[in-house]
C-alpha positions, 0 to 999 in steps of 0.5 A: 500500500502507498502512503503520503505521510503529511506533517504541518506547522502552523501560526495557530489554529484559526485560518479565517483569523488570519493563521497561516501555514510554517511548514510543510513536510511528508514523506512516501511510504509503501507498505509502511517503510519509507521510500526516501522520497519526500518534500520540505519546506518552511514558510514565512508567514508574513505575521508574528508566531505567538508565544503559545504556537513558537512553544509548540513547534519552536518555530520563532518569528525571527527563524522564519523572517528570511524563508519564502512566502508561500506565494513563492512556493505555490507552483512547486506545491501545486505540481506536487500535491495535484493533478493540474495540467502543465499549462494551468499550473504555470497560469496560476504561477502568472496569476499569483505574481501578477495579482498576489492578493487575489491568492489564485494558485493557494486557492487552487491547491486548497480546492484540489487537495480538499477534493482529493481528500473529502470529494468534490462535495466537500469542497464545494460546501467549503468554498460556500461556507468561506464565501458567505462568512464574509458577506459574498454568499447566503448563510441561509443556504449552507450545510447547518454542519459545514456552518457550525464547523466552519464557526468554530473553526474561526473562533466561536463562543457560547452565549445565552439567548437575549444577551445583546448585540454589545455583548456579544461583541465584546464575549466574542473577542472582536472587540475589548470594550462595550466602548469600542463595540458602540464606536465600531457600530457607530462607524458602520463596522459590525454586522450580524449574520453579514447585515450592519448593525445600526443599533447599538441596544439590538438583542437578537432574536430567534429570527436572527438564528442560523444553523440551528443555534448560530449568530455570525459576528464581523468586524470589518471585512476580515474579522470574524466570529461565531456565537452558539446560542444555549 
């Protein structure tokens, strides 16, 4: 029997936070005896490692400060990890120099691992639940699971129902105070299940549930988390 053996570091535990990738390893193994084969890499994650993730993989910011950005190694990784064409692989590369923000070649390697790993369903129901989380889809649509699990994956907490909006700000960790909960409202940037509060004294209610038990809290565009009602 063939095996890839993968191992991987990273930043912390919340990829729709902000964590990323600091390194990537795996091995080739048939019948469980290695091969020799196998690729390695570290990655400089264009942000701080924090204490508690250094402790765990020893991994310091400053190790990794002159390692390649995963931009830099996305063609290698794609021509490694999946079956795309000669010719896709090098659009993506252009793409991902042209435009790096746009993160062509990482979005393609994550859809192509994802369906080889969990089938193109998976994949898709993935996709939707990212899309949505951050304004560009309907939550009303998804998988109540795929939800709940993408939620928790970004960061969620328990609350109970009738706790106001204000509250749940500061619980969830987006904001420090019930000060800058009200400022972040009055400056248009705190939603609810991706509509802008305008409200400060706003208590949500049973029709603002999603997923069976969920709120879905944003600050700004990229700052997001999920309240479990209960």
């Amino acid at each position: 029997m063939r095996e890839i053996v993968f191992d991987t570091e990273t930043t912390g535990l919340n990829p729709l936070g902000g964590d990323r990738m600091v390194e990537i390893g795996c091995v080739e193994m048939v019948n469980r005896v290695e091969t020799g084969r196998h690729f390695h890499c570290y990655f400089n994650p264009e942000r701080a490692v924090p204490f508690e993730a250094e402790m765990v993989h020893g991994l310091s910011t400053i190790f990794l400060s002159d390692k390649p950005l995963f931009s830099e190694k996305v063609g290698e990784l794609l021509r490694i990890f999946t079956f795309l064409t000669h010719e896709e692989i090098e659009d993506l590369e252009a793409q991902t120099a042209e435009k790096p923000f746009l993160r062509a070649g990482q979005k393609a390697l994550a859809d192509a691992v994802t369906t080889l790993v969990h089938g193109e369903s998976e994949t898709a129901q993935a996709k939707a639940a990212a899309a949505a989380l951050f304004g560009s889809g309907d939550l009303g649509a998804l998988n109540g699971a795929t939800l709940a699990s993408a939620l928790r994956e970004a960061g969620s907490v328990r609350a109970a129902a009738g706790t106001s909006v204000i509250d749940l700000l500061v619980a969830s960790g987006l904001v420090k105070s019930k000060g800058e909960a009200r400022r972040t409202i009055s400056e248009g940037g705190a939603y609810l299940n991706n509509q802008r509060i305008t409200d400060p004294d706003l208590v949500p209610g049973e029709q603002d549930v999603v997923a069976g038990g969920w709120l879905v809290l944003r600050r700004g565009k990229k700052h997001l988390a999920g309240v479990e009602l209960g």
